[in-house]
C-alpha positions as CSV (number, residue, x, y, z in Angstrom):
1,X,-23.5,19.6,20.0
2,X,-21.3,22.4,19.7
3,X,-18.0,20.2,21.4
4,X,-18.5,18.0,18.4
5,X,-18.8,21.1,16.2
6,X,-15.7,21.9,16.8
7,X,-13.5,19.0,16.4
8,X,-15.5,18.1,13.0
9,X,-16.0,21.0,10.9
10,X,-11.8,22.1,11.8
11,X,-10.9,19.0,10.9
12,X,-12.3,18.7,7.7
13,X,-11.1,22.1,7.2
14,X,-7.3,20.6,7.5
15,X,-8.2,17.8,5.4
16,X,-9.4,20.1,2.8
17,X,-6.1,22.1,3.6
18,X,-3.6,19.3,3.2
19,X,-5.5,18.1,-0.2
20,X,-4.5,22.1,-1.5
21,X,-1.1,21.7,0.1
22,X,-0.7,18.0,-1.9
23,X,-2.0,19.1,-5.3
24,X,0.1,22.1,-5.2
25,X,3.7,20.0,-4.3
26,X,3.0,17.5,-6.4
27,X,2.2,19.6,-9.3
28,X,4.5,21.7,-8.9
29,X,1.8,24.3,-9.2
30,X,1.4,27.9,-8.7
31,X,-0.5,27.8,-4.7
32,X,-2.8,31.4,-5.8
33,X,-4.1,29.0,-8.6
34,X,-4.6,26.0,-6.5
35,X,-6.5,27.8,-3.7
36,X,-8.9,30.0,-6.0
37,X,-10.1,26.5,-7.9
38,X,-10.6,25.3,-4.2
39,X,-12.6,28.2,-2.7
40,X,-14.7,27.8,-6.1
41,X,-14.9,23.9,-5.9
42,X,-16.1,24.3,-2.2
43,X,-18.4,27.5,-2.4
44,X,-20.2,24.7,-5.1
45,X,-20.0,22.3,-2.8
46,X,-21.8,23.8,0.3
47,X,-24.5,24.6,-1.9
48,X,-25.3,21.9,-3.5
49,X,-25.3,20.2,0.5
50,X,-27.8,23.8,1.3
51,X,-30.0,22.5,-1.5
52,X,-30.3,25.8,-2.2
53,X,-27.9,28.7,-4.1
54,X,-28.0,31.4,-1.7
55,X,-30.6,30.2,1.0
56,X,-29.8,31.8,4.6
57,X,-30.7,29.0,6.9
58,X,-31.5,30.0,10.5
59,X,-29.0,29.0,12.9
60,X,-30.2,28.9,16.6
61,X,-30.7,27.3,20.0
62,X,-34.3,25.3,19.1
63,X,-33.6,25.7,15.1
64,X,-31.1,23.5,13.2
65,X,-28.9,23.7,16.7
66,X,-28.7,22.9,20.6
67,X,-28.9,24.9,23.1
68,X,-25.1,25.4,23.6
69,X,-24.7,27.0,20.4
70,X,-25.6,30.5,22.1
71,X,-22.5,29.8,24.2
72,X,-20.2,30.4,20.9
73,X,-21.6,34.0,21.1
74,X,-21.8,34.9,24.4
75,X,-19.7,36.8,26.6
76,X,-17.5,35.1,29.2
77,X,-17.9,37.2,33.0
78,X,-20.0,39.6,30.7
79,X,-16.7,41.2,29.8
80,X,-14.7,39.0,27.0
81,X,-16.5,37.6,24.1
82,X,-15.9,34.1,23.2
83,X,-15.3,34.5,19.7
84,X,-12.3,37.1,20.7
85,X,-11.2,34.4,23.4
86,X,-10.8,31.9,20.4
87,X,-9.0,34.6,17.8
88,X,-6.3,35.3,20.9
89,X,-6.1,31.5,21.7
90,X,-5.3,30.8,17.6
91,X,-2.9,33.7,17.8
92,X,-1.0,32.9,21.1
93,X,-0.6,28.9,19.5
94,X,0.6,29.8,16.2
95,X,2.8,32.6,17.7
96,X,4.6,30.2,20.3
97,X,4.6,27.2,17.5
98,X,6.4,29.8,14.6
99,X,9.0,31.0,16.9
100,X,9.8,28.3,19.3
101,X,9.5,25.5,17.2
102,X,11.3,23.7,14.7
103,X,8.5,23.8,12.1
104,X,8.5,27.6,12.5
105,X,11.7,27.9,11.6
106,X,11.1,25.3,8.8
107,X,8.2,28.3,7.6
108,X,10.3,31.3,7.2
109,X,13.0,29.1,5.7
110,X,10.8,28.2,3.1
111,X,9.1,31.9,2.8
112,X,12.2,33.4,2.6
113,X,14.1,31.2,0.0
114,X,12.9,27.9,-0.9
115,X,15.2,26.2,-2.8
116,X,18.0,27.0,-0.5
117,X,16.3,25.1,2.2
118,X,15.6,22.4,0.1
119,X,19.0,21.8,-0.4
120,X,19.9,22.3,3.6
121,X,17.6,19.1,4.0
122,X,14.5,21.0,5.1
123,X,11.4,18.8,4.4
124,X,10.5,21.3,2.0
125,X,6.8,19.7,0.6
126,X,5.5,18.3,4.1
127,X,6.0,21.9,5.7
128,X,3.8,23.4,3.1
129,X,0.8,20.6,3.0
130,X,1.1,21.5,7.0
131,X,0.7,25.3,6.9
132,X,-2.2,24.8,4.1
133,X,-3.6,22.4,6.4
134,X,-3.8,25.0,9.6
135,X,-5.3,27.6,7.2
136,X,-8.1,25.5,6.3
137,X,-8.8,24.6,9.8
138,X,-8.7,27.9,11.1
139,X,-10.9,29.3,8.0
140,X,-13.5,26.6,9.2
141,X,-13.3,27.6,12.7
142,X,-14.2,31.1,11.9
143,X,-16.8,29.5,9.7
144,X,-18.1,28.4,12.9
145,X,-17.7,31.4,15.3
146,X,-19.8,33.2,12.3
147,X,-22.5,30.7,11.9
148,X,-22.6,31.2,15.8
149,X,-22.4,34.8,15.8
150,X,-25.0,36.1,13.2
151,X,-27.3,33.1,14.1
152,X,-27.5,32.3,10.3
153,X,-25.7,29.5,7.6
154,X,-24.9,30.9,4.0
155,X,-23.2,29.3,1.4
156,X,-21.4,32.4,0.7
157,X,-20.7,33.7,3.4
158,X,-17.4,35.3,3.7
159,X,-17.0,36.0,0.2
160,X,-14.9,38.9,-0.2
161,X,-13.2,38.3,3.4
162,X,-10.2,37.4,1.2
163,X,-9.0,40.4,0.4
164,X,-9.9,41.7,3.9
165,X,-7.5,39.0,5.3
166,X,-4.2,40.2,2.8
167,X,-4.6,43.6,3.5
168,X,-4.3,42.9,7.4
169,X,-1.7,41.0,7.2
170,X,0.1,43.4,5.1
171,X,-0.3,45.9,7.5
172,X,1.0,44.3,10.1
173,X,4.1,43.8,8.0
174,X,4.4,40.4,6.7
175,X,6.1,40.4,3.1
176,X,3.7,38.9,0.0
177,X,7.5,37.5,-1.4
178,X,7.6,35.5,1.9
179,X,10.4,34.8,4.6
180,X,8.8,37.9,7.0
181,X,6.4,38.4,9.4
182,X,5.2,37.8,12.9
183,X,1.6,37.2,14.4
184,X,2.1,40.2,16.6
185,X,2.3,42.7,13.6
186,X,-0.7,40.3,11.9
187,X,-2.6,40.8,15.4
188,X,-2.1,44.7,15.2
189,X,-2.8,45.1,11.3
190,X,-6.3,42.9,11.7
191,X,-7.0,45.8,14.7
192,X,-5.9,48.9,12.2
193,X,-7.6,47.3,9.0
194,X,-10.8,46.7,11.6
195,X,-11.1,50.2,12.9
196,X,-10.8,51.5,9.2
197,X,-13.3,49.7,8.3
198,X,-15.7,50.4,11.2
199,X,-15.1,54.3,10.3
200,X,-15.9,53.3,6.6
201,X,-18.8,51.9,7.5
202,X,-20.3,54.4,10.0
203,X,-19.6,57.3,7.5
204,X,-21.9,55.3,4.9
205,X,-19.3,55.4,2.7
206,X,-20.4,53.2,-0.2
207,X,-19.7,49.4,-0.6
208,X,-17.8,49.3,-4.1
209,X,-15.7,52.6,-2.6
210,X,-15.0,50.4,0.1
211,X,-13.2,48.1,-2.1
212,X,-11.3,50.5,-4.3
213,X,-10.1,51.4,-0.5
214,X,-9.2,48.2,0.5
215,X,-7.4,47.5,-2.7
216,X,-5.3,51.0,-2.4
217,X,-4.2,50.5,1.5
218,X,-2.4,46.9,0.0
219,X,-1.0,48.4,-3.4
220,X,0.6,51.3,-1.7
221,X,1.5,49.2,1.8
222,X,3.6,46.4,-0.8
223,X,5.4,49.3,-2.6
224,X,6.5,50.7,0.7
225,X,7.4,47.3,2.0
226,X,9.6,46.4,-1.1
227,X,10.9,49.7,-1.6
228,X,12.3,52.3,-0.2
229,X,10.1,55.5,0.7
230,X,13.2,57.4,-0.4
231,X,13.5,55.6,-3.5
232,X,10.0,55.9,-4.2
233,X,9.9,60.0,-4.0
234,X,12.7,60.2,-5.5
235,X,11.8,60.8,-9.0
236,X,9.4,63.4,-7.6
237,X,12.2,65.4,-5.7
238,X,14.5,65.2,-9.5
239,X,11.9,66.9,-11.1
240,X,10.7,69.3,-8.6
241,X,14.0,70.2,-8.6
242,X,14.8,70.8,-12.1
243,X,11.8,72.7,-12.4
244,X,12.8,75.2,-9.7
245,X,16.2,75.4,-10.7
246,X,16.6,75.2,-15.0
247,X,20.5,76.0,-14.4
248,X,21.2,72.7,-12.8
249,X,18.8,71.0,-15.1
250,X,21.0,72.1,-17.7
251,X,24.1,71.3,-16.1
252,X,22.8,68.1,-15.2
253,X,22.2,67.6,-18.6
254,X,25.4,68.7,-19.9
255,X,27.6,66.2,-17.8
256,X,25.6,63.5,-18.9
257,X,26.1,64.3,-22.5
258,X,29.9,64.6,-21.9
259,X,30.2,61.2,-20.0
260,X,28.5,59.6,-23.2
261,X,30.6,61.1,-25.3
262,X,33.5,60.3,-23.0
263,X,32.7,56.7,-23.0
264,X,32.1,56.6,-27.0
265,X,35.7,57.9,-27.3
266,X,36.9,55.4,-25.1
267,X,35.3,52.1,-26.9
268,X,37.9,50.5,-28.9
């Protein structure tokens, strides 16, 4: 039944988690490397247990499920949708447990410099097996809220979801170099990166353009994260300026030529 359902599948999610977290401390690995074998190790896993590459296997109350399952997909009071009661549930947990909590603290520690809190005595490894642990779990649970949702299993489902995932959470501010972020600005980027691509979508704007999208919005939202805007247009405003104004351009370039030559003089 579906209370098994979700006790099992989440925690072999965190066991699969803490094995990605483990191979990664131990070896002293790079984690992008770690976690791309994984996701290939276990797309090749679920479908060898599907018996079939890409088979969609119906999912419903009567067919491969009980009759609870529709409750996974139904709306609570006909107002809230159970699947949106579980997302805000995950986020008010992990929101209370990273900033009033010891191992939250322990998680930006790391993000933001990990070798300093190493050496302040933080349990460096056991931290990250932890947080690789509640990924998996929560990628499994919304492996089950799917399932539940579009009544049908897929091997592959999700696949792309990945990069759907960074760009929300770079929106919402969290840094890609670690040691920033908050669930509340994850919680808002997941909304803004949604509603972009629900407009997307109803436009028919093509799949592959789509991507080339997606892949923009987290290019240009890093660069403005790690940089300053000002820095960044800078260039732009040295040359627009030049080109309006050739006499300062050649000013410019006059006082740099007499500070070389100033400091070539000066050179014992």
């Amino acid at each position: 039944g579906v209370p098994a359902l979700l006790v099992a599948v989440p925690c072999a999610g965190l066991a699969v988690g803490a094995v990605s977290g483990a191979i990664i401390v131990a070896g002293r690995l790079q984690p992008f490397i770690v976690t791309l074998a994984m996701m290939v190790g276990m797309l090749g896993l679920s479908r060898l247990t599907a018996g079939q590459d890409s088979a969609v296997l119906p999912v419903y109350a009567g067919t491969n499920a009980t009759e609870d399952i529709e409750l996974l997909r139904s709306m609570l009071w006909g107002v809230l949708p159970v699947p949106g009661l579980f997302f805000l549930a995950a986020v008010a947990v992990f929101a209370v447990l990273l900033r009033l909590t010891v191992f939250g603290r322990y998680v930006y520690a790391i993000g933001g410099n990990e070798e300093a809190a190493r050496l302040s005595g933080i349990p460096v490894d056991r931290v990250k097996i932890a947080a690789y642990a509640f990924s998996g779990m929560l990628a499994t649970l919304a492996g089950i809220l799917y399932v539940a949702q579009y009544r049908q299993g897929k091997p592959d489902a999700g696949a792309g979801l990945e990069l759907d995932a960074i760009a929300a959470v770079v929106i919402g501010g969290t840094s890609l170099m670690g040691g920033r972020g908050a669930l509340a600005g994850t919680l808002v980027g997941v909304l803004i990166f949604g509603l972009l691509s629900n407009i997307l979508q109803l436009h028919n704007i093509n799949s592959n353009l789509q991507l080339v999208f997606k892949g923009a919005i987290i290019i240009v939202t890093v660069l403005l994260q790690e940089r300053n805007l000002a820095d960044l247009l800078a260039p732009f405003r040295t040359a627009r300026t030049a080109r309006r104004d050739p006499a300062a351009r050649t000013e410019a370039t006059g006082q740099q030529g007499s500070s070389l030559i100033h400091r070539e003089g000066t050179q014992p």
